[in-house]
C-alpha positions, -999 to +999 in steps of 0.1 A: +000+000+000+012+034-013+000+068+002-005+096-028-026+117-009-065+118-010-095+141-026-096+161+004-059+165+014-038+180-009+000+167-010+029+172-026+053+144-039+079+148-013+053+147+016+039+109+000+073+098-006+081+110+031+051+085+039+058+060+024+098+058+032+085+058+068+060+027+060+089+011+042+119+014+070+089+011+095+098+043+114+084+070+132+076+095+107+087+128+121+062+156+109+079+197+113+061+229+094+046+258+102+014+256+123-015+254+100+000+236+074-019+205+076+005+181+101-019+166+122-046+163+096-019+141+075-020+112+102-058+117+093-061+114+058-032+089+061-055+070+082-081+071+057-063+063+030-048+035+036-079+018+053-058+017+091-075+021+124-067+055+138-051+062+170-045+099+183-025+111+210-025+149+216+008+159+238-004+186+266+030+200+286+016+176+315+013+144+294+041+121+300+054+087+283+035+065+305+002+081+296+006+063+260+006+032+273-016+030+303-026+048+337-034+030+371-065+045+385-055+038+422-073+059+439-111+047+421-096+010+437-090+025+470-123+041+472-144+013+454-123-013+484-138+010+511-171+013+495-172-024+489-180-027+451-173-058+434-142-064+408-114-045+435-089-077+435-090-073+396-065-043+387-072-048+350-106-034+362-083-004+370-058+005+338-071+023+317-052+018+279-034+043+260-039+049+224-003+028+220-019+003+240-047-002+213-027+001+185-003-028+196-038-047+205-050-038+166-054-068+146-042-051+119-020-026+112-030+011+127-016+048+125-006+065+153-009+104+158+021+118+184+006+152+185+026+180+191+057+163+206+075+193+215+050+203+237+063+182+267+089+182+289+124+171+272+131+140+282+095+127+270+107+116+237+139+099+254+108+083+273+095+065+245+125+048+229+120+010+241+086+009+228+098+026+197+124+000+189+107-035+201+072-025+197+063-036+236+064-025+272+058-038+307+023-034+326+043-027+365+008-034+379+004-071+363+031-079+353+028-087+319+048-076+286+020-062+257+040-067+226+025-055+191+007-073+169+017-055+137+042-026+140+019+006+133+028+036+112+031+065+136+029+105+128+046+124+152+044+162+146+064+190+162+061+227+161+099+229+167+094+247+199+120+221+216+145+207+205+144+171+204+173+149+216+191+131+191+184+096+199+150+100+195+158+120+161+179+088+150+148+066+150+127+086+130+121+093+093+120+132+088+100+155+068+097+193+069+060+207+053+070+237+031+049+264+030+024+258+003+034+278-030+008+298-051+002+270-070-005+247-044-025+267-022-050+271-054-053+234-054-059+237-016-088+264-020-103+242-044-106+214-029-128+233-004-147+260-022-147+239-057-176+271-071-148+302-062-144+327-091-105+329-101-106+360-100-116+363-064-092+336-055-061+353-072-068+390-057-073+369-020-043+352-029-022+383-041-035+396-005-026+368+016+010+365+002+016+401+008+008+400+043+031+372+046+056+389+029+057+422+053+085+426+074+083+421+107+044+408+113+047+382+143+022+360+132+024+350+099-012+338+085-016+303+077-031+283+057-060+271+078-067+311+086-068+318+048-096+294+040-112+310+074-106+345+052-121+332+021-153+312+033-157+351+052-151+365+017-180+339+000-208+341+025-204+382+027-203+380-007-170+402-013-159+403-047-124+403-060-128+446-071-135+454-029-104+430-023-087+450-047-093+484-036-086+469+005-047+458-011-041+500-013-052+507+024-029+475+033-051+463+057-080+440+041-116+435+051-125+407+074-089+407+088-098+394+122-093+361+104-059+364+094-041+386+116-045+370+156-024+395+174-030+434+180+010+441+174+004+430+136-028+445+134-011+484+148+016+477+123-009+476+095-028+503+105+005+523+109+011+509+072-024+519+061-023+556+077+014+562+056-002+552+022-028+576+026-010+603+032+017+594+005-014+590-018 
């Protein structure tokens, strides 16, 4: 089975061969872009695709190796002991399995979402090497070993603000998301607003780029905030000529959807205010 990407998701060839190295040297895949490029929705579509079982795990700054696997719920056991409830000698009754847990139990062979790696503490990924390399781990509480049935494909994305340590880096299969070119965002818009007039699209395009383009805006718009923009655009039925005439007060209708912090959102009105004035 070969990914090439699916109606919905659109994919460059670098990003399916990334996908399908990782399926072939059955390693992590290591995901890195720009937020808003599409990482986690990849293990998605990937998912999909390929007719796999999907199993996500979205990384909080609290979350810690352990929670992948399983957690011991020992205080509901102390409490149901003193309340007398039937099924306390079983601790199975008490584990509760992590989404590595399930995919290991998969009878076939799953995808696994690592969400947003970086965001816990350093020495999570370090945390996760056994089960990376023999596919199993050790339940302390019953002492048995859960060993994989098939070896699943997983997706672990990262918005690069840690750095991750280098044996962990050694086991994966890397790809970096570039940011989507003209050309490939059309396809992108397309795919969700298939009736959009070209013309509309390439002015909200020429807009978007620009913005991205200004030096010194902290927040770069993303993808995902562009197709916010433009479903805006359609339902208050703004055409490309209002666009247009927005590009020369450099701040454009709507913009609440593509600029999220008030230090871009100054710097454009400063921008807008000086092209008056020079006009």
């Amino acid at each position: 089975m070969k990914f090439t990407g699916t109606d919905t998701y659109v994919t460059t060839d670098d990003l399916n061969m990334a996908v399908n190295a990782a399926m072939t040297l059955e390693r992590p895949l290591l995901i890195k872009g720009e937020p808003g490029t599409g990482k986690t929705l990849l293990a998605i579509e990937v998912a999909q695709s390929l007719g796999m079982p999907l199993f996500e795990w979205h990384i909080k700054s609290t979350t810690k190796a352990r929670h992948g696997l399983y957690e011991y719920d020992a205080v509901s056991r102390l409490r149901d002991s003193q309340l007398g409830v039937e099924g306390v000698a079983e601790i199975r009754n008490y584990i509760d399995k992590g989404p590595l847990w399930h995919a290991f139990d998969s009878d076939q062979q799953s995808v696994v979402l690592i969400d947003e790696i970086d965001k816990a503490d350093i020495e999570f990924p370090n945390d996760l090497l056994q089960e990376l390399d023999r596919m199993e781990f050790s339940v302390y509480e019953t002492q048995e070993t859960i060993q994989a049935k098939h070896r699943p494909l997983m997706i672990i994305t990262s918005n690069n603000e840690k750095e991750l340590p280098d044996a962990f880096l050694r086991r994966c299969f890397f790809h970096y998301i570039q940011f989507p070119d003209n050309e490939t965002m059309e396809k992108i818009i397309h795919v969700h607003f298939p009736e959009i007039k070209q013309e509309l699209l390439k002015e909200a395009l020429d807009v978007f780029y620009s913005l991205r383009d200004v030096n010194g805006i902290k927040k770069k718009p993303s993808t995902s905030e562009l197709l916010d923009w433009i479903k805006l655009l359609l339902v208050e039925d703004i055409d490309a000529d209002a666009i247009k005439s927005d590009s020369s007060k450099a701040i454009p209708q709507l913009y609440g959807a593509l600029l999220k912090n008030e230090q871009d959102v100054h710097m454009f009105e400063r921008l807008a205010f000086l092209s008056r004035h020079q006009g």
